[in-house]
C-alpha positions, 0 to 999 in steps of 0.5 A: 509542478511537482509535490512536496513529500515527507516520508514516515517510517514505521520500523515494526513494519518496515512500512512507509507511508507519505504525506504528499502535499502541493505547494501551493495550496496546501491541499494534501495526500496521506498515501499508506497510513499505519495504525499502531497495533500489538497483536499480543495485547491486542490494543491499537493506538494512532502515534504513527498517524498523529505524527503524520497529523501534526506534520501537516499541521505544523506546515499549515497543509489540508489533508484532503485525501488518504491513497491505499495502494492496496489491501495491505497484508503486513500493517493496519490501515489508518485511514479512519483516522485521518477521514474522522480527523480531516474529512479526508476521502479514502481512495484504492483501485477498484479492482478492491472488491476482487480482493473482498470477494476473497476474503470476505467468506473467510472471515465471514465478513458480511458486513462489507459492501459488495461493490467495494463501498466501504472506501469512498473512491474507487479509482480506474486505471489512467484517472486523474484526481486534483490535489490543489493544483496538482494532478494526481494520475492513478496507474493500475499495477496489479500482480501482488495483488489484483487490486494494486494501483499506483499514483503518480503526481509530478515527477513522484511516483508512489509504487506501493509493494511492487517494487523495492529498492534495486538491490532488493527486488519486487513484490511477493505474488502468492496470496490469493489473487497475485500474479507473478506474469501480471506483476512483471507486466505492471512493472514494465509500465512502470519501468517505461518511464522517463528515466528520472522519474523518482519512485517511492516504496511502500516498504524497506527490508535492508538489502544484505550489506546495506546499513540504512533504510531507504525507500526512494529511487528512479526508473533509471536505477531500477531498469539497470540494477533491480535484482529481480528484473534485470537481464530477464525476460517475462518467463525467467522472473516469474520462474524466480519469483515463484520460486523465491514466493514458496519459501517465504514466510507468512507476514505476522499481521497477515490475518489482521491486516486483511480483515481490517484494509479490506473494510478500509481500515475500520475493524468488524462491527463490535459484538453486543459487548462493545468489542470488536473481534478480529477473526483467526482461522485455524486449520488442523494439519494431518 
């Protein structure tokens, strides 16, 4: 059996996030919720995530589970929202306190759980979870970042940031814990396959020359015609993707988003105050 899938594009964030639901039960899944957040006036809000709601809502669907494909470095999770909304559960791979132990001196972030606790599921690599009558399997695909998964259920496979549409290409794997080699080895997984598997991206950019956002394909289309992959060998993309890696900006949120997914989208505790602070560090160049 295969899902029910509505996509919700957030355009601040080239961001898509999904609600998956099976049809007959209504038991559903949120995969990658964006939280609503203005870095200049440093306020959030949850119009994203309650249009997500509402959708399920309208359908008569039960939001049972909220999917992270990884720690995200350009949006703000949402999970909280729909875990304070629904009872949802939040799950992400479980290699997440690798990321943790990265992050978590940088932004002394010592109130994070140490055996990556702060979400409530930690998948392995080849789990299964029920949603309703449909089963959803986790697939362990790091290289962008040591903790990213993908969950497939039916014919629908949900890819996170490793893959982009063909004419656009792959993942970054420069921050801390990416892995060009890896990357292309998680991808070759994915490209193996049945052909017409269809693949969900976790963002668009608009390839040169293309007028709408899209964030569906299949195996097929990216073994014949991904820009990064195609023709190449393991040595060759990683010699392409590090290279391309050295010249791309940081993400805006970078510092924020970080700080907040790796607590599973709730902010650091607030100061006697009463207001949470995210923390920036600033290095001085010579």
């Amino acid at each position: 059996m295969n899902p029910i899938i509505e996509a919700f594009f957030n355009e601040p964030t080239n961001t898509v996030s999904y609600l998956v639901a099976d049809p007959a039960s209504g038991a559903a899944a949120v995969i990658d919720p964006v939280l609503d957040y203005d870095p200049a006036e440093g306020t959030v809000d949850t119009s994203s995530a309650e249009a997500v709601l509402a959708r399920a809502a309208e359908r008569g669907w039960t939001i049972e589970l909220v999917l992270e494909t990884h720690a995200h470095a350009d949006h703000l999770s949402a999970a909280p929202f729909f875990k304070g909304k629904t009872g949802a559960r939040i799950g992400i791979g479980e290699q997440i306190p690798t990321v943790q132990k990265v992050f978590r001196p940088m932004f002394e972030a010592d109130d994070i759980k140490r055996d990556g606790g702060d979400f409530d599921l930690l998948f392995e690599d080849g789990e299964r979870i029920a949603l309703g009558a449909l089963s959803i399997e986790v697939m362990a695909t790091p290289g962008h970042t040591a903790a990213d998964v993908s969950y497939q259920i039916g014919d629908a496979l949900f890819v996170g940031d490793s893959l982009f549409m063909p004419d656009y290409g792959t993942a970054r794997t420069d921050f801390p814990g990416g892995d060009a080699h890896l990357l292309y080895r998680s991808i070759q997984r994915i490209l193996a396959l049945p052909d017409a598997t269809r693949l969900f991206t976790c963002h668009d950019y608009k390839a040169p020359g293309r007028d709408e956002f899209r964030w569906e394909t299949t195996v097929a289309e990216q073994r014949a015609g991904n820009v990064h992959l195609a023709g190449k060998s393991e040595d060759e993309f990683v010699a392409m993707r590090e290279a391309r890696d050295a010249t791309l900006a940081t993400p805006k949120l970078l510092l924020p988003a970080i700080q907040v997914n790796i607590r599973a989208g709730r902010f650091p505790p607030a100061e006697a105050n009463g207001v949470s602070y995210l923390r920036i560090p600033v290095r001085v160049r010579g």
